[in-house]
C-alpha positions in Angstrom: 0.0 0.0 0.0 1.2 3.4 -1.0 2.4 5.8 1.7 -0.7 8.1 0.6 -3.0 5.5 0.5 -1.7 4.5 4.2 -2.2 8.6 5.7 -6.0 8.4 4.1 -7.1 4.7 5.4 -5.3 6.0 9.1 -7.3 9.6 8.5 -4.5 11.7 8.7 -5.4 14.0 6.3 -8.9 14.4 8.4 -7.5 14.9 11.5 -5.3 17.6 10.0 -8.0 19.4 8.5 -10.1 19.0 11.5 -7.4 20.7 13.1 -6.5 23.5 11.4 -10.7 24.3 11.0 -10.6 24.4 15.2 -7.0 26.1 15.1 -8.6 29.1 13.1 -11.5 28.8 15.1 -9.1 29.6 18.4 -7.5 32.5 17.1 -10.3 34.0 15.5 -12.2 34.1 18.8 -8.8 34.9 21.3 -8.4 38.1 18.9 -11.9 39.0 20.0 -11.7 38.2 23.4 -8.2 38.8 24.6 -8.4 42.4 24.4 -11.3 42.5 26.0 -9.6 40.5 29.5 -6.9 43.1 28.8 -4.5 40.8 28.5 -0.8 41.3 27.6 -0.2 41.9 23.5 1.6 38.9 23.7 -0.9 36.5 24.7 -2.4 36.0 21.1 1.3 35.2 19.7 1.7 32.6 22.2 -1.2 30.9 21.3 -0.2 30.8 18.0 3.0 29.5 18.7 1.4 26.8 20.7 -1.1 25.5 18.4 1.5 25.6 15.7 3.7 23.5 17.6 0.4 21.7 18.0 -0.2 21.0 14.5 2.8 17.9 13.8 2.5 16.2 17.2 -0.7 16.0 16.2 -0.3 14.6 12.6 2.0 12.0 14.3 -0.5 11.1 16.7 -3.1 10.1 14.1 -0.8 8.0 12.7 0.7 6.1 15.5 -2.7 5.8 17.2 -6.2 4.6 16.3 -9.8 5.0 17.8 -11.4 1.4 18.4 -14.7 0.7 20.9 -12.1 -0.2 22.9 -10.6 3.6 23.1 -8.0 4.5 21.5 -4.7 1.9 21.1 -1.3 2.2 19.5 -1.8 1.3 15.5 0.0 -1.8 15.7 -1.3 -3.4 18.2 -5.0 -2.9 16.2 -5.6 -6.1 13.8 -6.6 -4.7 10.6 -9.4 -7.2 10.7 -11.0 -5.5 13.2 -10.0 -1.8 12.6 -12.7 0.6 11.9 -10.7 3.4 10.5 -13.5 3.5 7.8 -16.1 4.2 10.0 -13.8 7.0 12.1 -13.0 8.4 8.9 -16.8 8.8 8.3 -17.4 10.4 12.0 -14.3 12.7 10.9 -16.4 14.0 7.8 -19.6 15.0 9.6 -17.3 16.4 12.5 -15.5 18.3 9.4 -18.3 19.7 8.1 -19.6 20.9 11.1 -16.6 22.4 12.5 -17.4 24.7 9.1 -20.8 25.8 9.1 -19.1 26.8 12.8 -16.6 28.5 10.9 -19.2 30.4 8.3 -21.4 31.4 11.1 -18.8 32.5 13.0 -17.5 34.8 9.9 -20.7 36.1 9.2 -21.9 37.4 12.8 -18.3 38.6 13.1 -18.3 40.0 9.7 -21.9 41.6 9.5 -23.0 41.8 13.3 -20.4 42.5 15.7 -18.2 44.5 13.8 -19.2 48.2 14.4 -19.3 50.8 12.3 -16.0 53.7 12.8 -16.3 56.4 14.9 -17.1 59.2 13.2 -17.5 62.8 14.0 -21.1 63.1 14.7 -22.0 66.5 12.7 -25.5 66.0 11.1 -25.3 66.8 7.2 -26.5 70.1 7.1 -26.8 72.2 3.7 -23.3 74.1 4.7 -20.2 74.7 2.7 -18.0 71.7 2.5 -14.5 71.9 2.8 -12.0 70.1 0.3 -11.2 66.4 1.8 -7.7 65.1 2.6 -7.2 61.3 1.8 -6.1 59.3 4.9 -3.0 58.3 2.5 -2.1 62.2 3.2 -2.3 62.1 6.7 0.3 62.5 10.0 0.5 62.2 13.5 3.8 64.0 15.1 3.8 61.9 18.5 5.7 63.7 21.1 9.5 62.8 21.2 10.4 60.4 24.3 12.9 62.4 26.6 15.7 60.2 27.3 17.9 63.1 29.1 16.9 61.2 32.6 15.6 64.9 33.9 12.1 64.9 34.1 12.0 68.8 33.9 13.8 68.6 30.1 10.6 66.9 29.4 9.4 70.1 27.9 12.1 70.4 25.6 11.3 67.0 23.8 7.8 68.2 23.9 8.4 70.9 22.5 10.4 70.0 19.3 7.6 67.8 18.5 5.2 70.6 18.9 7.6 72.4 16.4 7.6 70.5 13.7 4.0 69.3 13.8 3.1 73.4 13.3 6.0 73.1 10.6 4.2 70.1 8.6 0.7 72.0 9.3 1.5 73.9 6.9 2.0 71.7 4.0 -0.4 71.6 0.9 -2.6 69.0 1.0 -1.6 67.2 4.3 -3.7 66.6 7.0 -1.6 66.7 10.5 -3.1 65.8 13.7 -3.2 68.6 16.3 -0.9 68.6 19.5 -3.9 67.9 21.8 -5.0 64.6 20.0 -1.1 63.1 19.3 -0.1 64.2 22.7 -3.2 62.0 24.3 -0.7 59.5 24.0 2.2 60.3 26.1 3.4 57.9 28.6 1.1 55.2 27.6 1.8 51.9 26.6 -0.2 51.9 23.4 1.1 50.8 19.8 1.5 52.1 16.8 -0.8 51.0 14.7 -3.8 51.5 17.6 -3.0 55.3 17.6 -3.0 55.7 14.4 -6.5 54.3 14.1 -7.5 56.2 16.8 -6.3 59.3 15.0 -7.0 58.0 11.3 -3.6 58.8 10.2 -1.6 56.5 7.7 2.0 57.7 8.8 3.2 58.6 12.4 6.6 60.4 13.1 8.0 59.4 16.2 11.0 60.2 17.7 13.6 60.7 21.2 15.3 63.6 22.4 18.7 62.8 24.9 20.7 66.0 26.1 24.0 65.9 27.8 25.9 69.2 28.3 25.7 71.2 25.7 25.3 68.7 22.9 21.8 66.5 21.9 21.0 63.5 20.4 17.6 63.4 18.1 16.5 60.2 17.0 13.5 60.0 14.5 11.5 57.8 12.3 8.4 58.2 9.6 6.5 54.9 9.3 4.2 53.7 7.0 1.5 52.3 9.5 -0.6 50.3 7.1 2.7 48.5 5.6 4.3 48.9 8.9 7.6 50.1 7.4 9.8 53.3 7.9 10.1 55.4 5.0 12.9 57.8 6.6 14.7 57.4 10.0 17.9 59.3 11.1 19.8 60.5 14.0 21.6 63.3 14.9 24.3 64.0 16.9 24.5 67.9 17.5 25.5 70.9 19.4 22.7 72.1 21.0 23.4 75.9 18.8 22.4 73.6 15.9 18.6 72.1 17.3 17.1 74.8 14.4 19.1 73.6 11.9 18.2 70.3 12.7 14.5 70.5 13.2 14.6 72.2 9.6 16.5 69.5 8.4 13.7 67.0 10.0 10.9 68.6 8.3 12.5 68.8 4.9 13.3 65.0 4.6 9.9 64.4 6.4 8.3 66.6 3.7 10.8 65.1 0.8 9.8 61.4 2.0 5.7 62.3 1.9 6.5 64.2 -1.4 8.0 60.8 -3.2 5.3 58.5 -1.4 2.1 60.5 -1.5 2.0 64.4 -2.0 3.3 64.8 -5.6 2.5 68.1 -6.7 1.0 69.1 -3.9 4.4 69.7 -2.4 5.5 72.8 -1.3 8.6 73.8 0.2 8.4 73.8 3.9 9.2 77.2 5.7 12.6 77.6 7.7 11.9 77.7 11.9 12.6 80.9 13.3 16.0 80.8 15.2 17.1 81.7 18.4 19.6 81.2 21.2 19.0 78.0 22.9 18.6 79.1 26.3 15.9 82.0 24.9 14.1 78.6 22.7 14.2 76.4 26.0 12.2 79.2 27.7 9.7 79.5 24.7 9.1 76.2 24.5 8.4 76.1 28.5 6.1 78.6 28.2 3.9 76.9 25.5 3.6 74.1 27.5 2.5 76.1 30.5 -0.1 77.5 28.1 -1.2 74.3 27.0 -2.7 73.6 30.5 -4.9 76.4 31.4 -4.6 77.5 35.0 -4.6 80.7 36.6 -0.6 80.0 37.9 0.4 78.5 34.7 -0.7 81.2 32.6 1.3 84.1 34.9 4.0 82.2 34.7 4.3 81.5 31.0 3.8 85.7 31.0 6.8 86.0 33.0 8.7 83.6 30.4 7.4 85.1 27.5 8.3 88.7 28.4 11.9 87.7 29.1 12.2 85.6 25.9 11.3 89.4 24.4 13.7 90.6 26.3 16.6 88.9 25.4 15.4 88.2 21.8 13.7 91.1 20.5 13.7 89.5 16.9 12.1 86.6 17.9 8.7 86.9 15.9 6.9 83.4 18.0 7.2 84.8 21.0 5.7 88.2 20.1 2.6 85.9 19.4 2.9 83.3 22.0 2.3 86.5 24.8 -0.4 87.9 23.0 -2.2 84.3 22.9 -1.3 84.1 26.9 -3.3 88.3 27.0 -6.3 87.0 25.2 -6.1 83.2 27.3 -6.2 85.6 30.6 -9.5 88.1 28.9 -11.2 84.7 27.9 -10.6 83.0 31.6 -11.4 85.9 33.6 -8.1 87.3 34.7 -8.2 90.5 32.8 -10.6 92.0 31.2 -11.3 92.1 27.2 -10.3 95.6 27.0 -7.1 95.0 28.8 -6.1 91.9 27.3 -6.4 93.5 23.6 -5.1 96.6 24.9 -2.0 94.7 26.0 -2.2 92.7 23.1 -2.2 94.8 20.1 1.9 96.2 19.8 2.6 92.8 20.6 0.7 91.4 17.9 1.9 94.5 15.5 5.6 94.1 16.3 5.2 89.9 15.6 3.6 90.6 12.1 6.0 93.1 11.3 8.9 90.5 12.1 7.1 87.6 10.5 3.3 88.4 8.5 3.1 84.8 7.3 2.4 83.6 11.4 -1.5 82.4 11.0 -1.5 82.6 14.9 -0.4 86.5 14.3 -3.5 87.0 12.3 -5.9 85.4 14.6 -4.9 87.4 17.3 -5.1 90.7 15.6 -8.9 89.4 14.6 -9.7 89.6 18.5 -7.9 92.9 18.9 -9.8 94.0 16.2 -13.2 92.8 17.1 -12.3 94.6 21.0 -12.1 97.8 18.7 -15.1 97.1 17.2 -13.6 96.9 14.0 -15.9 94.0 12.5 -14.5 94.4 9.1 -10.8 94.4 10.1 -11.7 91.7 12.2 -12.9 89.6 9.9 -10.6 90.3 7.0 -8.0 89.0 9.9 -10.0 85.9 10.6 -10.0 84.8 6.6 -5.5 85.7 6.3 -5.2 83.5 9.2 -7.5 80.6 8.2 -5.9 81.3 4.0 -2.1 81.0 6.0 -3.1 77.5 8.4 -6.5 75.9 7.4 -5.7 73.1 10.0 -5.1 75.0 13.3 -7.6 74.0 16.0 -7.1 77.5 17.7 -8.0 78.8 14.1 -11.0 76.5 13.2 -12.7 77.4 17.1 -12.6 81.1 15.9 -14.3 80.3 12.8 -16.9 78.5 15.1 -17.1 81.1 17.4 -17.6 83.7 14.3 -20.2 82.2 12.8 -22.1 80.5 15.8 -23.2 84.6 17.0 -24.7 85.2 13.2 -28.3 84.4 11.7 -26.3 81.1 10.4 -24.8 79.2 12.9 -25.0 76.4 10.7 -22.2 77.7 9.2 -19.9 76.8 12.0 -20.9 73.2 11.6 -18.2 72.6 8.6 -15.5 74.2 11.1 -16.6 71.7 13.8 -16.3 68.5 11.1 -13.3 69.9 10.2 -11.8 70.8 14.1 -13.1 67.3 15.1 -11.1 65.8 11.7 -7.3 67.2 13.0 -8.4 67.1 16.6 -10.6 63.9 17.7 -8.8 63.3 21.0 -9.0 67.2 21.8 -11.3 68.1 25.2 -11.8 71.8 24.2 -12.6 70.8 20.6 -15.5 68.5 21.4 -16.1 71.4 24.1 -16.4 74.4 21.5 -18.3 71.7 18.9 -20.5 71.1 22.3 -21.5 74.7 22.5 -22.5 74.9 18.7 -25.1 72.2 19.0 -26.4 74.1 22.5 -26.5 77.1 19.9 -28.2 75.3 17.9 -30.7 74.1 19.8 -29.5 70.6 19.9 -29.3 69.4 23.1 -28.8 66.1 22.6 -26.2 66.7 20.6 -24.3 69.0 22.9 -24.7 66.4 25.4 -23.0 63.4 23.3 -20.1 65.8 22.5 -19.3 66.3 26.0 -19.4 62.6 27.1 -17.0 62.3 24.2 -14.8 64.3 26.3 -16.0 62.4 29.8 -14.4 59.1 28.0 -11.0 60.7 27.1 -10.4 62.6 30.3 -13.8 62.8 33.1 -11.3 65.0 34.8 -11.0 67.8 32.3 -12.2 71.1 33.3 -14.0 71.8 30.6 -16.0 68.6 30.7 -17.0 69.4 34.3 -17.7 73.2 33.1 -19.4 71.9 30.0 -21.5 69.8 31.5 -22.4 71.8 34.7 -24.0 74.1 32.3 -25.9 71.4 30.3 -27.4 70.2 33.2 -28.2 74.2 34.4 -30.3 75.1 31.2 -32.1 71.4 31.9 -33.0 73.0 35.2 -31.2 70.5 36.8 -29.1 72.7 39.7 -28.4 68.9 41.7 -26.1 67.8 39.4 -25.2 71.2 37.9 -23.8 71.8 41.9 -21.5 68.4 42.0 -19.9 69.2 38.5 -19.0 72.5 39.8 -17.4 71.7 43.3 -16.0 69.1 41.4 -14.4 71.1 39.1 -13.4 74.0 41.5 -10.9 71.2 43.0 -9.1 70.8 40.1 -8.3 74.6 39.5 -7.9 75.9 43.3 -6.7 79.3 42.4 -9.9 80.1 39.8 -12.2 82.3 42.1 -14.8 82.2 39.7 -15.8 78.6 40.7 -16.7 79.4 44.2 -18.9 82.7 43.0 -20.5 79.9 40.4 -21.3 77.9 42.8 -22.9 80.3 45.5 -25.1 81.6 42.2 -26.6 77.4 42.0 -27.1 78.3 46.0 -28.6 81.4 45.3 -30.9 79.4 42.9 -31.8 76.8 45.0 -33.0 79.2 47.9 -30.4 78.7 50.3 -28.7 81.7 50.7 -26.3 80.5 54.2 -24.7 78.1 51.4 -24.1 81.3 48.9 -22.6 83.3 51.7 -20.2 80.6 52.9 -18.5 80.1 48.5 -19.0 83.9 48.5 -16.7 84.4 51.1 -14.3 81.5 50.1 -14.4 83.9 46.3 -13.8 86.5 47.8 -10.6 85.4 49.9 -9.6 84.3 46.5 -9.2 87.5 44.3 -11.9 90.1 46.1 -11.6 91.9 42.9 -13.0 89.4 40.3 -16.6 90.6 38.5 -18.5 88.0 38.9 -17.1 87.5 42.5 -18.1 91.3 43.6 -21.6 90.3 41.5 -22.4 87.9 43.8 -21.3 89.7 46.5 -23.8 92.5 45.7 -27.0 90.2 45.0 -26.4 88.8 48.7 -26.6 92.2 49.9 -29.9 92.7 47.9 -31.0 89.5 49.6 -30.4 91.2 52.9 -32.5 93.9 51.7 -29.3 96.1 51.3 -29.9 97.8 48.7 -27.6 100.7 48.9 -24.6 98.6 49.6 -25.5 96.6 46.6 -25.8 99.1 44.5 -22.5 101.0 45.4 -21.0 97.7 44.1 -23.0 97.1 41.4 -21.5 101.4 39.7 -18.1 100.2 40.6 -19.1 97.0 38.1 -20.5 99.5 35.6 -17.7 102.3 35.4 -16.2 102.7 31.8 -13.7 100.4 31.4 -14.6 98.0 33.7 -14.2 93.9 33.3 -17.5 92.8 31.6 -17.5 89.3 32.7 -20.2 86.8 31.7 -22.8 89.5 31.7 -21.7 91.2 35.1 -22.3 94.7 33.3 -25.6 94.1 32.6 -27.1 92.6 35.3 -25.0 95.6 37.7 -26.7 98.4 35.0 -29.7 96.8 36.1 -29.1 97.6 39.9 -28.1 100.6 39.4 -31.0 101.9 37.5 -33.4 101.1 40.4 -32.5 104.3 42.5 -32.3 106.7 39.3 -35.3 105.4 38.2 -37.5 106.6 41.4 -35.4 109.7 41.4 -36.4 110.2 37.5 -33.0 110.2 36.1 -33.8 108.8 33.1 -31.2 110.5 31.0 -28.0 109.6 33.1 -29.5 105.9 33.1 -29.7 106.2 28.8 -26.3 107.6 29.2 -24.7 104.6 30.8 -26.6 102.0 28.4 -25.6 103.4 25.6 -21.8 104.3 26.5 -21.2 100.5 27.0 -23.5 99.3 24.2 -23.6 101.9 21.3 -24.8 99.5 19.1 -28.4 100.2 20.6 -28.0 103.6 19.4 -27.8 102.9 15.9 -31.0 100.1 16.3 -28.5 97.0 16.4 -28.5 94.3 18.4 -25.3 94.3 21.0 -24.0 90.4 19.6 -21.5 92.0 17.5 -18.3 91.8 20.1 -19.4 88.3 21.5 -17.0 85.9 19.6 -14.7 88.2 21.5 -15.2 87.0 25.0 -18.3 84.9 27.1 -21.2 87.1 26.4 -23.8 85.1 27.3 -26.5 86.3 24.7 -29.0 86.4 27.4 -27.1 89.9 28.5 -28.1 91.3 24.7 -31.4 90.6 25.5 -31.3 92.3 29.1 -30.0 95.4 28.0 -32.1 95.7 25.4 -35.1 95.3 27.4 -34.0 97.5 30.1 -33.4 100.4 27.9 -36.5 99.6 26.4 -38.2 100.3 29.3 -36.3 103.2 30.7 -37.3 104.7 27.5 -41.1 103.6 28.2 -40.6 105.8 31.4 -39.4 108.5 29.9 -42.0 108.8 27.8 -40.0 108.0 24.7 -42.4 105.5 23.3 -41.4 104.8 19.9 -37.7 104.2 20.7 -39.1 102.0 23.5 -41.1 99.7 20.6 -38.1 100.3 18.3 -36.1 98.3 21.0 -38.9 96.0 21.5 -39.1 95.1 17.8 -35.6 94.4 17.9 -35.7 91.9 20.8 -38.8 90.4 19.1 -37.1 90.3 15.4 -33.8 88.2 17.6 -35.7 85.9 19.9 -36.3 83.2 16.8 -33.0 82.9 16.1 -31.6 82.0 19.5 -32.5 79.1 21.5 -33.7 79.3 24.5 -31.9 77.3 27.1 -28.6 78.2 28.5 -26.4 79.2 31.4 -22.5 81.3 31.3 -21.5 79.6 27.8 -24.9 79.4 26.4 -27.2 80.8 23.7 -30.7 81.2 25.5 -32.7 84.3 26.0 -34.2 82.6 29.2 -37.5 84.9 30.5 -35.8 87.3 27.9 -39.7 87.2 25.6 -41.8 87.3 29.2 -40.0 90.6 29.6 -40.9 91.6 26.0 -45.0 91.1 26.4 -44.7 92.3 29.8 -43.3 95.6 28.9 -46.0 95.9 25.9 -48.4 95.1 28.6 -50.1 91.8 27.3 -50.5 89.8 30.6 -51.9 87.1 28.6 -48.7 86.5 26.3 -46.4 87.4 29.5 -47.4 84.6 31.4 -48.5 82.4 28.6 -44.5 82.3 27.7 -43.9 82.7 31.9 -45.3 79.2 32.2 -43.7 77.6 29.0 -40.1 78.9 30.4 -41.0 77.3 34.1 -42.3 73.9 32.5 -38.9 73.8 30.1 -36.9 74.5 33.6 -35.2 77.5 32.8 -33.9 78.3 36.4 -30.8 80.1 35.6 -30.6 83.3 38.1 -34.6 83.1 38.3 -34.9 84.4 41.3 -33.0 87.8 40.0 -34.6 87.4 36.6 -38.1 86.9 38.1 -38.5 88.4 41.9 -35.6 91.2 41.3 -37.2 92.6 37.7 -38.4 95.9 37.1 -40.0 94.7 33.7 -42.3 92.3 34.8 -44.0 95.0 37.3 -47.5 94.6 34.6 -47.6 90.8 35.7 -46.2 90.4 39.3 -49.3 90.9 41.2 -51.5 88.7 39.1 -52.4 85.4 40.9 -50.7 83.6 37.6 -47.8 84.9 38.5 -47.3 83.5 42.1 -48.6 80.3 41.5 -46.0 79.8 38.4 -43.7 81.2 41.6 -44.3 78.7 44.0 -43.9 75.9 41.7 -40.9 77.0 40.5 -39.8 77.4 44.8 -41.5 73.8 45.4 -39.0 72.4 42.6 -35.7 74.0 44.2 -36.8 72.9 47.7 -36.7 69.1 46.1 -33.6 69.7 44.9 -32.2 71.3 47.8 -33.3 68.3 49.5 -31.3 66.1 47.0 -28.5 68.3 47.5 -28.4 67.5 51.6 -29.0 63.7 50.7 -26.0 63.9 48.7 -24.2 65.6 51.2 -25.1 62.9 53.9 -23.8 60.3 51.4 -20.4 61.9 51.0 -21.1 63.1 47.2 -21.0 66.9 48.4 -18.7 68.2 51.2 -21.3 69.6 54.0 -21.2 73.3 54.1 -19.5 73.8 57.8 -22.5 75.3 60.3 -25.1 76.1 56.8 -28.5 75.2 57.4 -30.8 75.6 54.5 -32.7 78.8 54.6 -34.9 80.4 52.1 -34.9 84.5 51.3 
């Protein structure tokens, strides 16, 4: 008998086959369910290994052994007689063929029913302007470069050479590079290659190490090829540390040379020299980016400090003219100077940088905000469109462009800058943030709310997912959790006052005002100076039926020049107008309204500066209606209904919903029938507000308002009241539940109390 003939009668073959079916069968599930025990990378290879080891002894087996009713026996000792390989080899086939209708089943649910579909951006396919897509062939990821100097504190300096020549290949025609915030996500995590760059949706990564001894580094660097897994460029360099510009230029030329050959063509451009420095100045510039990268009230003084002696020693050194103007309009933003300082500051910086360098995108963007501070719209935008012609791909670019268009008629323009932020930035916290507050703009609550667990699952931590999220909750009426977001997030950033004075407002809200005084105080021992702090501090003095001591604060708040801080101006003009009004100085009350918003002058609606700085638009609608009704008073009726119309001409076009960062108008149309004296409409829109849970500042919007004076004594009126009052006394009662269960920290000696 032939040796063939011999392997079939023993059913070697089968056994084989059988094998390698339930072999596939192994892997294919272990590559499913490994990761999912988080077990080690290597786990999958050694099961491999095994079974391929597996697969001979296995062979030999079938061959030296046979299966008899007897079990199984060594070959030999079977007489072939009695052997009843025939009928095993027939048990083999049915077992065969149903190891692979296992197999086909298991392709087809894996296939067609487990696999899910990519994460995508989630922006809904609006009728907006699309922008030109880059291929995933033309894409990058600058991971930063591992410090192997063995001093932690040079970890900027590796950072920030990655940071470099990511901005450097940003600029490339036609290539799509990840942002800093994503391709940093990564850093000091054992993750691989190929899983970031899925994560990312990049086909090439540039990865790299930094070493510096005395005065001399060592850059290693490699550009791979994820897909093919191979390295189209690597190189060292061993260099003085005089020479780091010439050798990040030299980086980004073969990088850009090595994309050119493999995927670019002639879409290449040459890429642009980096400035150059002294080292010791660069180190310092680079150090103060990164301090600016984390946004905290210490961090940002002390990238100032940096910055301005970079400038010192350099005063040719365009970046950093730019860097400290970005630090002037981070501190106007975040409340540590106000909008008018911070462009006032701003503006020879951003002249002098230009004037060094005018192809700096960042340059561009900043003179945008100084412009729109000036209220020079036209300038302003004429910067927006250099800088977003100069760097398409910026995140602090596209934001702006979000920001621009999200205070016009057509918000649903910003929803292409989103798509595209989201595209170069999907690990990025403040980009899902900024995308967050577009849909909230848009009415899409829902939507705002997916975009900031997005940023819960990449860092539940992040300030402005707290923030974010606080506010969500507050235009939902939901002060509970709104409260534990907020005192969670005032932790995180201890030396922000503004999160205490937030958090006394919620108490404020809920009725208890002990709570309020005890954050207000805490505020106020944190920078008694801060306008929302000194805000809060004069509506507790109303509550104690202080009036005059309120109001004294409340003209300090409303002095030209003074820090207009998410809508502090307006609600302190407000105040103030109560004494002038029973006095009958109507004229020095016009006066003030129109010196800070002359836009009402001409008949415009004051949203014109708000991509400039939080200005919630609920404070456009405020003093609006309040000069409205100063003028109604003065007996100036039709430039009372000329501001009326106005209001009433806006309201469809905001939502309205919304706390600091939002878009509603809040009671803002109650105020608007009130003042024309239709009770019916007044509390007709009273009661649709209350039932939506619009409880942001109600008590100040709705017990403290001058405009509702037509409606307030109607028995409408305090029953909508005392709902609204039974609603915060359950939630106040949550709020003690959750301070007994150790999810608040007890206010020390508060007991609730109501004003």
């Amino acid at each position: 008998m032939s040796l063939i003939a011999e392997l079939k009668r023993r059913n070697v073959f089968r056994v084989g086959v059988a094998y390698g079916i339930v072999a596939w069968l192994l892997v294919e599930v272990a590559s499913v369910v490994l990761p999912a025990l988080h077990l080690p990378d290597w786990t999958l290879t050694f099961l491999i290994i095994v079974i391929l080891a597996g697969f001979p002894l296995v062979l030999i087996f079938a061959w030296a052994f046979e299966l008899t009713p007897e079990g199984i026996k060594r070959e030999t000792a079977v007489d072939p007689a009695e052997s009843i390989t025939s009928k095993t080899g027939r048990k083999f086939d049915f077992a065969i063929i149903g190891l692979l209708v296992i197999a086909v089943v298991f392709m087809f649910v894996d296939n067609y029913v487990l696999e899910a579909e990519p994460e995508q951006t989630e922006v809904a396919a609006e009728q907006v302007p699309s922008v030109e897509p880059v291929e995933r062939e033309k894409s990058i990821a600058v991971l930063p470069f591992v410090n192997m100097s063995g001093d932690p504190e040079q970890e900027f300096f590796s950072d920030g050479i990655s940071e470099e020549l990511l901005n450097v290949l940003a600029k490339v025609k036609g290539l799509r590079v990840t942002s800093r915030t994503s391709a940093f996500a990564f850093k000091g995590k054992d993750i691989s290659i190929p899983e970031i760059a899925e994560k990312l949706n990049v086909k090439h990564v540039l990865e790299g190490s930094v070493r510096m001894a005395g005065d001399r580094v060592r850059i290693t660097t490699q550009l791979i090829d994820v897909e093919t897994d191979s390295h189209l460029w690597s190189e060292s360099y061993d260099r003085e540390l005089s020479d780091i510009f010439a050798v990040q230029d030299e980086i980004a030329a073969k990088v850009g040379e090595a994309l050119k050959v493999a995927l670019l063509g002639a879409d290449f451009r040459p890429i642009r020299s980096i400035p150059e420095t002294s080292i010791e100045i660069y180190s310092d510039y680079l150090l103060a980016r990164q301090k600016m990268a984390n946004i905290s009230f210490a961090g940002a003084g002390e990238a100032e400090l940096l910055l301005k002696g970079v400038i010192e020693r350099d005063p040719s050194y365009a970046p950093a003219y730019t860097a400290l103007a970005a630090a002037y309009q981070n501190m106007g933003r975040y409340g540590m100077l106000s909008p008018s300082e911070a462009s006032a500051r701003m503006m020879p910086l951003v002249e002098q940088s230009l004037s060094l360098d005018d192809k700096q995108a960042e340059a561009w963007q900043r003179l945008a905000y100084v412009r729109l501070a000036g209220r020079d719209l036209e300038g302003a935008r004429a910067a927006e469109e250099r800088a977003l012609e100069l760097d398409p791909q910026n995140p602090v670019i596209l934001r702006s462009q979000i920001r621009w268009w999200g205070w016009t008629h057509e918000p649903e323009r910003a929803l292409v800058y989103a798509h595209e932020l989201l595209r170069v930035d999907p690990l990025s916290p403040p980009a899902y943030f900024e995308t967050a507050l577009l849909y909230e703009r848009l009415g899409r609550f829902d939507d705002s709310e997916r975009m900031l667990e997005r940023i819960r699952s990449i860092d539940p931590q992040h300030n402005v997912y707290l923030w974010g999220a606080s506010s969500l909750a507050s235009s939902r009426g939901d002060l509970t959790t709104s409260l534990g977001l907020m005192e969670e997030a005032t932790k995180i950033d201890i030396g922000d006052p503004e999160g205490p004075s937030f958090i006394a407002r919620v108490y404020f809200d809920l009725g208890d005002v002990a709570a309020a005084e005890f954050w207000i105080g805490a505020a106020l021992r944190l920078d008694p100076e801060a306008p929302w702090v000194r805000l809060m501090a004069a509506l507790l003095q109303l509550y104690h039926d202080e009036e005059a001591e309120a109001v004294a604060i409340a003209r300090e708040l409303t002095q030209p020049g003074s820090h207009n801080r998410l809508a502090t101006r307006g609600i302190a003009l407000r105040m103030t107008a109560a004494a002038d009004r029973a006095a009958g100085n109507y004229e020095a009350i016009i006066a003030r309204y129109l010196t800070h918003y002359p836009e009402l002058a001409d008949g415009k609606f004051p949203t014109g500066r708000s991509p400039n700085e939080y200005f919630p638009v609920w404070e456009a609608f405020l003093v609006t209606l309040d000069l409205a009704s100063v003028y109604l008073h003065a007996g100036e009726k039709a430039k009372a209904e000329s501001l009326l119309s106005l209001v009433e001409s806006e309201l469809p076009h905001w939502s309205r919903a919304g706390g600091f960062w939002g878009w509603g108008y809040g009671y803002a149309n109650v105020e608007l029938h009130a003042l024309r004296g239709d009770r019916e409409r007044a509390l007709a829109a009273l009661r649709e507000g209350a039932a939506k849970g619009i409880r942001f500042m109600w008590r100040w919007q709705l017990l403290y308002n001058p405009n509702l004076k037509s409606i307030r004594d109607t028995p409408e009126f305090a029953a909508i009241v005392a709902e609204i009052e039974a609603d915060m006394a359950a939630q106040l009662e949550r709020v003690r539940e959750m301070e007994r269960n150790g999810e608040l920290e007890p206010i020390p000696e508060v007991s609730a109390t109501t004003p």
